[in-house]
C-alpha positions in Angstrom: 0.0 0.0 0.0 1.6 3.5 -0.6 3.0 4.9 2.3 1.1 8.4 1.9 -2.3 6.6 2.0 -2.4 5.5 5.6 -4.9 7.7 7.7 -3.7 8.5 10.9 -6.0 7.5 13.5 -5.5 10.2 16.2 -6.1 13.1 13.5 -8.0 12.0 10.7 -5.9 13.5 8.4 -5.3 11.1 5.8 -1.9 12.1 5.5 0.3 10.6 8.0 1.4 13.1 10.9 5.5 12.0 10.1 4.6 13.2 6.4 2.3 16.0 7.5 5.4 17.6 9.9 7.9 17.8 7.5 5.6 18.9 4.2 6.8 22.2 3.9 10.1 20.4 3.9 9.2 18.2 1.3 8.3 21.3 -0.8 10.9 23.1 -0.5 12.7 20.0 -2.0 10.7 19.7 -4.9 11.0 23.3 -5.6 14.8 22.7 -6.1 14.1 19.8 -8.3 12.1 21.7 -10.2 13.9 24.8 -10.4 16.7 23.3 -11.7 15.1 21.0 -14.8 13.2 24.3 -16.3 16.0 26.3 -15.5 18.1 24.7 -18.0 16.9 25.8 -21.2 16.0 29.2 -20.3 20.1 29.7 -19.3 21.4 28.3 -22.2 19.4 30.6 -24.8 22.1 33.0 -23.2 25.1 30.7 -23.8 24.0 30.1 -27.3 26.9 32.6 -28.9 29.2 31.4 -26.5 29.3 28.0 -27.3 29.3 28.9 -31.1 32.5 30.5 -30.7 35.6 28.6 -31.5 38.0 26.8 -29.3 38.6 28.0 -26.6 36.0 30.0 -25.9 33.2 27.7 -27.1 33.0 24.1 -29.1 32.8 26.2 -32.5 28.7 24.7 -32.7 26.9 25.9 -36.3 23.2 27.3 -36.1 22.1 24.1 -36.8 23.9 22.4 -34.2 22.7 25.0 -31.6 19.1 24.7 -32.4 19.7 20.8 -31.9 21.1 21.4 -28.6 18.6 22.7 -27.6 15.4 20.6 -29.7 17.1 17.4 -28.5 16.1 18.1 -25.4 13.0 19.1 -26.1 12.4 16.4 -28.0 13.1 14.2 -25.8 10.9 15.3 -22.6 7.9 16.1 -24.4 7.9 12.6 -25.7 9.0 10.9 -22.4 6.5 13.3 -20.4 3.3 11.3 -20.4 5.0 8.0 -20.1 7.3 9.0 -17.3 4.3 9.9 -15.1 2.7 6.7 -15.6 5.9 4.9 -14.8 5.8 7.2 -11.2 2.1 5.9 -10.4 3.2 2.4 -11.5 7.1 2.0 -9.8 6.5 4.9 -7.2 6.9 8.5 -7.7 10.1 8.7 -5.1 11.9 6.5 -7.4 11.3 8.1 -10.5 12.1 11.3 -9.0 15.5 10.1 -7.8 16.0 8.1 -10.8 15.3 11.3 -13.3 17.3 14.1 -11.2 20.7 11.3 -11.5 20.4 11.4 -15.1 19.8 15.0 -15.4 22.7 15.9 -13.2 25.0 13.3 -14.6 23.9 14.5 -18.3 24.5 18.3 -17.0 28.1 17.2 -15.7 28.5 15.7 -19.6 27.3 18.6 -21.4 29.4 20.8 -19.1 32.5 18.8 -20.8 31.7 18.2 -24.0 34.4 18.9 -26.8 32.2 18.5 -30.1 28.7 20.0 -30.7 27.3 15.9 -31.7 28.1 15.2 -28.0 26.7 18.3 -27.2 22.9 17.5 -28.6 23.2 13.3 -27.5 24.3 14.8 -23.8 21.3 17.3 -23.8 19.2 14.3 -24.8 20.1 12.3 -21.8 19.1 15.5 -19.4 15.6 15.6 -21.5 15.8 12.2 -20.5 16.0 12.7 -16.7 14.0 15.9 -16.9 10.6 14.2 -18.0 11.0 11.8 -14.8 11.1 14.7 -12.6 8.4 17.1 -13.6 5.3 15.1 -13.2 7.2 13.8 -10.2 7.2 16.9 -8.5 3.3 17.3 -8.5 2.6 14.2 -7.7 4.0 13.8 -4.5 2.7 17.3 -3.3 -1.0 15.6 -4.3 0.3 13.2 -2.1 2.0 14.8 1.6 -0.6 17.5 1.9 -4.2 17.3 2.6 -7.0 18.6 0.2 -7.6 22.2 1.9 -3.7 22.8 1.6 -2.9 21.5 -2.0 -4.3 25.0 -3.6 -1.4 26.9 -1.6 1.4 24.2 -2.4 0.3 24.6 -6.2 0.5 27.7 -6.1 4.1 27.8 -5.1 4.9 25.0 -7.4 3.7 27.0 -10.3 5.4 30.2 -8.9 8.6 28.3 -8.8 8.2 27.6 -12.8 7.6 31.2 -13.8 10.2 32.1 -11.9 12.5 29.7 -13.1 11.9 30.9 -16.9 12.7 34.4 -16.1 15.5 34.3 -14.0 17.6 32.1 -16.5 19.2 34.5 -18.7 20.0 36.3 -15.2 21.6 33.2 -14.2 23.3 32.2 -17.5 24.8 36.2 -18.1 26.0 35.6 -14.2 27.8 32.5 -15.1 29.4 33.6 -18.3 30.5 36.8 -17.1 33.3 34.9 -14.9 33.2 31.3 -16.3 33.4 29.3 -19.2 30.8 28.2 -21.5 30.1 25.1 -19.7 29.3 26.7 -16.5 25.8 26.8 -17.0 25.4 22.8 -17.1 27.8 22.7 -14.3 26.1 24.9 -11.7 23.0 22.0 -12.5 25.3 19.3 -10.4 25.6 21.1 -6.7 22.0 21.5 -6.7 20.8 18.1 -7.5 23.5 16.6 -5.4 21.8 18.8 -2.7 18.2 17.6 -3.8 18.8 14.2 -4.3 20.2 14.1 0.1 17.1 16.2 0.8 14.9 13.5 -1.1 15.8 10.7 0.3 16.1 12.3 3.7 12.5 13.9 3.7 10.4 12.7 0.4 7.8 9.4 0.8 6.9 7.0 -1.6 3.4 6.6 -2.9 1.9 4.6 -6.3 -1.2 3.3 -7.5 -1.8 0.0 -5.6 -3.8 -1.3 -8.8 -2.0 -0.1 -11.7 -3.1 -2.6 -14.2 -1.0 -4.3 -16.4 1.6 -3.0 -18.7 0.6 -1.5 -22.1 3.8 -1.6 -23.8 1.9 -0.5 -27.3 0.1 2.3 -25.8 3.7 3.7 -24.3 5.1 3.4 -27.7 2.3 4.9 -29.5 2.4 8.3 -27.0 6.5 8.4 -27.5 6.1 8.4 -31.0 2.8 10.5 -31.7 4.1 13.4 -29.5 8.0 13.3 -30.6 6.4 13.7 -33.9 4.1 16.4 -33.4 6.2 18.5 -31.3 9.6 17.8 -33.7 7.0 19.5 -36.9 5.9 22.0 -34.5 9.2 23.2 -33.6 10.7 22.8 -37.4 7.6 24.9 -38.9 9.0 27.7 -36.3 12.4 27.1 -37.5 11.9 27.8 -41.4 8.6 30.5 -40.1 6.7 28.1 -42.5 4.5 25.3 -41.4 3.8 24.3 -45.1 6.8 22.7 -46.0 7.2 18.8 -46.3 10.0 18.6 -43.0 7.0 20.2 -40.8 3.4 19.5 -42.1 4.0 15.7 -42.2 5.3 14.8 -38.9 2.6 17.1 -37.8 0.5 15.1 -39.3 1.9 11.7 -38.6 2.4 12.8 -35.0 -1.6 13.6 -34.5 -2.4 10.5 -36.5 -0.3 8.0 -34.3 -1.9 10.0 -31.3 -5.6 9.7 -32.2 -4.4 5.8 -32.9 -2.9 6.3 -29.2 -6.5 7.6 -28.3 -8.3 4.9 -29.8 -6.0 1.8 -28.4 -6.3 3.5 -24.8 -10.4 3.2 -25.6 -10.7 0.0 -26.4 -8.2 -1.2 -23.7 -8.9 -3.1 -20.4 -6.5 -1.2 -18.3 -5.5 1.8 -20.5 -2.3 3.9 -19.2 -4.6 7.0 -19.6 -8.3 6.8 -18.8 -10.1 9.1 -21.5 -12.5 9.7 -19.7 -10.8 12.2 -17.9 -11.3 14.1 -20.7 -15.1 13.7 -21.0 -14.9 15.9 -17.8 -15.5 19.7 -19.3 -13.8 21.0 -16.2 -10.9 19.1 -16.6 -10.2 19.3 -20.3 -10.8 23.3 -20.0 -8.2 23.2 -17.4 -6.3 21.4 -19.4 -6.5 24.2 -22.3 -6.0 26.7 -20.3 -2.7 25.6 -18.8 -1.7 24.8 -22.8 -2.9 28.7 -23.6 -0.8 29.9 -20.7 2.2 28.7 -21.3 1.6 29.4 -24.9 1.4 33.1 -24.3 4.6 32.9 -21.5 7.0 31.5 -24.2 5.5 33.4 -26.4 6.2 36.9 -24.7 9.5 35.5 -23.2 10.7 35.0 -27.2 10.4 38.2 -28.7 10.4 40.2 -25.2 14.1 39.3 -25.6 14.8 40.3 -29.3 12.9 43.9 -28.4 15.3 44.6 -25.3 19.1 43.9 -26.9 18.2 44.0 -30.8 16.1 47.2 -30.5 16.9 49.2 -27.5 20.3 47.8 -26.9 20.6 46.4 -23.5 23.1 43.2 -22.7 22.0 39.8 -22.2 22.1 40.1 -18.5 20.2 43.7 -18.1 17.4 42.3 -20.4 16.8 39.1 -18.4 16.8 42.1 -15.2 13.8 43.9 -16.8 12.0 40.9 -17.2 11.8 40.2 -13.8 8.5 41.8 -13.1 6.9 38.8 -15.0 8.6 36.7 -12.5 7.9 38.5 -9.5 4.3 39.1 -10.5 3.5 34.7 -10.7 5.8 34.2 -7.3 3.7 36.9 -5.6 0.1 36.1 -6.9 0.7 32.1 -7.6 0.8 31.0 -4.0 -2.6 33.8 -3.0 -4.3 32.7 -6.1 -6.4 30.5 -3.8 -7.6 33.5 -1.8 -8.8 34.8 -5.1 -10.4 31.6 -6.0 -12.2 31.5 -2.6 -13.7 34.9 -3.0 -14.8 34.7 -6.9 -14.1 31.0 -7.7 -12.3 29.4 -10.4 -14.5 30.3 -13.6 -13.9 34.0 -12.4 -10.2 33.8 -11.5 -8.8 31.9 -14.6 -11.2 34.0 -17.1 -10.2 36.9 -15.4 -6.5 35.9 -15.4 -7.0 35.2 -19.1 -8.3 38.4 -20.1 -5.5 40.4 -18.0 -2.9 38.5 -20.2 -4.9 39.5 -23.3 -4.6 43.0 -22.3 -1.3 43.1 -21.6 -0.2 41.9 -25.0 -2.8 44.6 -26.4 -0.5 46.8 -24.1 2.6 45.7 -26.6 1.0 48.4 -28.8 2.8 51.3 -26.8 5.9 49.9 -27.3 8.4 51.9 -29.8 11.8 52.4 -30.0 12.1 55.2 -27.5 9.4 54.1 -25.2 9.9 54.7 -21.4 11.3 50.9 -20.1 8.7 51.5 -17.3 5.8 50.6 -19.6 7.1 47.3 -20.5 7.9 46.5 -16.7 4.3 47.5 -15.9 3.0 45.5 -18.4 5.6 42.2 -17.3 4.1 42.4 -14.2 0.3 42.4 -14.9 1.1 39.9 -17.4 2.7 37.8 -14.4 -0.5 38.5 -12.5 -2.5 37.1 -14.9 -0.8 33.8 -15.8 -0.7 33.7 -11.9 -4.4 33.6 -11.6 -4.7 31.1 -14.3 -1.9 28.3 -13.6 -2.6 27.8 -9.9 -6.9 27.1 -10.4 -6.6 25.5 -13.5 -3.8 23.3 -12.4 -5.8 22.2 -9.1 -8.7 22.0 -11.2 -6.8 18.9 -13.5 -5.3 17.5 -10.3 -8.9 17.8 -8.1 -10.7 15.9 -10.7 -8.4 12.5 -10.3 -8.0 10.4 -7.1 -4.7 10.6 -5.6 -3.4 7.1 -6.9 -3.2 8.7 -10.5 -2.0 11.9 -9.6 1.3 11.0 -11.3 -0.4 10.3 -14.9 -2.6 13.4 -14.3 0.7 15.3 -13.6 2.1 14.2 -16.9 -0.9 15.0 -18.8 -0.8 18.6 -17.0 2.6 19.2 -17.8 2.5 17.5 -21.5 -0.2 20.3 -22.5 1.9 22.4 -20.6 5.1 21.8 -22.8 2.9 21.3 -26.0 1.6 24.6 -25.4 5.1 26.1 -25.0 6.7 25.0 -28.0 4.0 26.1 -29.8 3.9 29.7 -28.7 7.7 29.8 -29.7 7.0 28.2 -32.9 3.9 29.7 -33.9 4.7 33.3 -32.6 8.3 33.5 -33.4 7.0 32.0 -36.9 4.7 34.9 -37.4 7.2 37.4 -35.8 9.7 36.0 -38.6 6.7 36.3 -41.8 5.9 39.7 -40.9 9.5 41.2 -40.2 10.2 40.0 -43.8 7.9 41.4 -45.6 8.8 44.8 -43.8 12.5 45.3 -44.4 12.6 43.4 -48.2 12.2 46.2 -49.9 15.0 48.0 -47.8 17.6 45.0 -48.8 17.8 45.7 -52.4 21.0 47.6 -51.7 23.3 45.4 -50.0 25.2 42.7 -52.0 23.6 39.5 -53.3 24.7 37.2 -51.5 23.8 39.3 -47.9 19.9 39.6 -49.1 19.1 36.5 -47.5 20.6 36.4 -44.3 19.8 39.9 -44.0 16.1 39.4 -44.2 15.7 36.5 -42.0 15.8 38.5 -38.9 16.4 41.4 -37.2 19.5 40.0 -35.5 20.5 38.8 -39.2 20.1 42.0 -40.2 22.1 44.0 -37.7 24.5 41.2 -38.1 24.8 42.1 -41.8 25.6 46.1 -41.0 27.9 44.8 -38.4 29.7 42.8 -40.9 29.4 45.1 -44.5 30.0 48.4 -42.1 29.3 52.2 -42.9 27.2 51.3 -46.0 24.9 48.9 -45.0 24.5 51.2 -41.8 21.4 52.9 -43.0 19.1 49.4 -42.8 19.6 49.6 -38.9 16.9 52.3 -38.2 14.0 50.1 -41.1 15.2 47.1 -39.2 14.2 48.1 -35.9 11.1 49.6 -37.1 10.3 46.6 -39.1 10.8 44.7 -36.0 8.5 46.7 -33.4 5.5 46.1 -36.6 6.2 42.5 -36.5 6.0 42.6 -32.8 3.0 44.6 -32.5 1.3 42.2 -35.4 2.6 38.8 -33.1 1.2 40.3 -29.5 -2.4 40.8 -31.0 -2.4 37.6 -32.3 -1.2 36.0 -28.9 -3.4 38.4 -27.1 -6.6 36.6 -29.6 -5.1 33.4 -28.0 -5.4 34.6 -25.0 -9.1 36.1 -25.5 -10.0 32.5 -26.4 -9.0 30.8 -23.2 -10.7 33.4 -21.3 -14.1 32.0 -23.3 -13.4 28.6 -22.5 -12.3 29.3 -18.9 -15.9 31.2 -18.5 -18.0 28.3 -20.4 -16.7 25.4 -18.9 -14.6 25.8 -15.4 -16.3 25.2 -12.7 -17.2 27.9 -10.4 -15.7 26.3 -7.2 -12.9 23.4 -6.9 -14.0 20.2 -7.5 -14.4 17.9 -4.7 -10.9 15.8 -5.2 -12.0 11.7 -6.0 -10.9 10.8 -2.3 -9.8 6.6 -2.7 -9.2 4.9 0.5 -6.4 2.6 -1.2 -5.2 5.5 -2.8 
């Protein structure tokens, strides 16, 4: 029987009082787990001209090779996601925790040494690896050491830990690089997952599903390979800024078609690894949406808030991950008092409401020039925070109050797939659309510059400074189109995320509930 199922007698909590003393404890070790796996990526966008500098300075990595670095990865947990959580309700979350953050830090220490960019990507694969065990990990056990009236405030701080962990990575990476080597920022990884692994096995319990049901090694393949499908055409559509072409419409396609044969299998089976009924739930698939619309926009924002600060106004690495703190701040304030929010007005309210604030805030991206005060972009960081801070905390209880405690680890991985879905395609659909629309602004303005610069030129704003950088005086009259072009394309990309937004605020209102669903409460849970 799991050990966090046992009802203490002399309380009636159903969480025993040795788990129940040390929960905050537990927590606090999660949160480092956490912290650390979707910290990663966010420090190495900073690294990325680093490690394509030659030896010494950096492994001498093409474009190509970077944007594997970093999809291998990707790749890799997003496929692993789904399966991974089901593995923690079937094996026992503790394990898979302990199991995924020793790969992750013993892929870190690899990357952190590598001498070629191929070991580069097939290291970063191996910390995807490790990563997917540890995410729907994480939530699992806090639906498992703390009782039902206290699992909106831990969720909170869980997803205030993961907007905060997005935002302070360039802070973190610029730190790193500003006194050590590229490879810094895979080593700092180890300390701190040397220090949570002692802290799990010191303080975290073990729970599963008692009745798991038998293996469904077909339906485990089928989920690998729909969603490494889907996500690799999502992010190579982003890539080119054209999802028509052959390399990203068909494993789009062949991704949602082994999915929906995923979908069928799991209907037909006995004991499927993911119950679809779930889904028939409207309160938990809108949740579901809304955490995939969220992280959508918080990519999004994340993506071409970064190109605005050091291609447009000019402002280091290091400064522009500062003056996106506000985002940060905003979810760690809010996400943990969402639930006070949610008490008052109740989750319909709260997550529409969030919702619509985020919508408004990219409207907001409107007042943005080139000489804008900074202030009006920290302003509108921080209400964007606020929003995504009313939404993630509701919506993520809402998913996790809908399932028994037993499959808290599959409805963790279905949480966090959406979640990761969702992310890749804000970068990939925005930055896409960011991409189209900068194009079309500065082509006219490139018929001066040499042949064979056109192209690069055009592909981006960074290309395009890159170009003046490299040509000199005469190429220095495109910088002034290019940074106008730019704040048109990202004007054109924030209404279009800001639509998004408008549409999870509609099915947040239609279909969440208007208070928290009473959690599935299983007495062999």
């Amino acid at each position: 029987m799991a050990t966090t199922s046992r009802t203490s007698a002399s309380t009636g909590r159903r969480i025993p009082e040795a788990v129940h003393r040390r929960r905050w404890g537990i927590l606090t070790v999660l949160i480092f787990s956490l912290l650390v796996v979707v910290l990663d990526n966010s420090i190495l966008n900073v690294a990325m001209k680093t490690i394509a500098s030659p030896a010494p300075t950096g492994i001498g990595a093409t474009q190509s090779q970077l944007e594997w670095a970093v999809n291998s990865y990707t790749l890799v947990f997003a496929g692993l996601l789904f399966t991974a959580g089901m593995l923690g309700d079937r094996l026992g979350r503790k394990r898979t925790l302990l199991f995924g953050m020793v790969v992750f830090g013993a892929g870190s220490l690899l990357c952190s040494m590598a001498t070629s960019p191929a070991e580069l990507i097939g290291y970063r694969a191996a910390m995807g690896f490790g990563g997917a065990f540890v995410l729907p990990a994480t939530l699992a056990i806090i639906m498992n050491v703390f009782e039902r009236e206290e699992q909106p405030r831990a969720i909170g701080i869980w997803s205030g830990a993961v907007g905060l962990a997005i935002a302070i990575g360039p802070i973190a990476g610029g730190l790193l690089l500003a006194h050590f080597w590229w490879g810094s920022v895979f080593l700092v990884n180890v300390p701190i997952v040397v220090v949570a692994l002692v802290g799990m096995v010191w303080l975290v319990p073990d729970s599963r599903d008692p009745n798991p049901g038998r293996p469904d090694p077909l339906g485990v393949l089928l989920s690998v390979v729909g969603l490494v499908a889907l996500v690799y055409g999502i992010i190579k559509g982003g890539q080119v800024a054209d999802f028509t072409v052959t390399q990203s419409w068909l494993p789009i396609v062949v991704g949602v078609l082994v999915l929906a044969g995923f979908v069928l299998h799991q209907l037909r089976s006995r004991t499927p690894m993911l119950d679809m009924g779930w889904f028939r739930n409207r309160h938990f698939s809108a949740a579901v949406v809304s955490v995939g619309l969220t992280f959508f926009a918080l990519m999004g924002v994340t993506f071409f808030g970064v190109f605005y600060l050091q291609s447009v106004r000019g402002y280091s690495p290091l400064q522009a991950g500062l003056l996106l703190l506000p985002l940060a701040a905003a979810q760690l304030l809010v996400s943990p008092r969402a639930r006070l929010v949610v008490d008052r007005f109740g989750v319909r309210a709260t997550c529409a409401t969030g919702m619509l604030l985020i919508a408004a805030t990219f409207a907001g991206f409107l007042l943005l020039g080139r000489d804008t005060g900074i202030w009006v972009l920290e302003v509108l960081s921080f209400f964007q925070g606020t929003g995504m801070a009313l939404v993630m905390p509701p919506a993520t209880v809402t998913i996790m109050g809908t399932l028994p405690r037993e499959k808290a680890g599959s409805g963790s991985a279905v949480n966090n797939t959406f979640r990761q879905v969702g992310g890749s395609l804000g970068v990939a659909v925005l930055g896409a659309m960011l991409s189209t629309t900068y194009r079309s602004g500065i082509q006219d303005k490139l018929a001066a510059l040499p042949v064979q610069y056109r192209t690069p030129a055009g592909e981006s704003i960074e290309g395009t400074l890159g170009v003046v950088e490299k040509i000199g005086p005469r190429a220095a009259a495109l910088v002034d189109p290019a940074k106008d072009a730019f704040i048109h394309a990202m004007h054109v990309t924030a209404l279009t995320a800001g639509g998004v937004a408008a549409i999870g605020a509609v099915v947040a209102f239609s279909f969440l509930p208007g208070r928290p669903p009473a959690v599935p409460e299983n007495p062999e849970g």
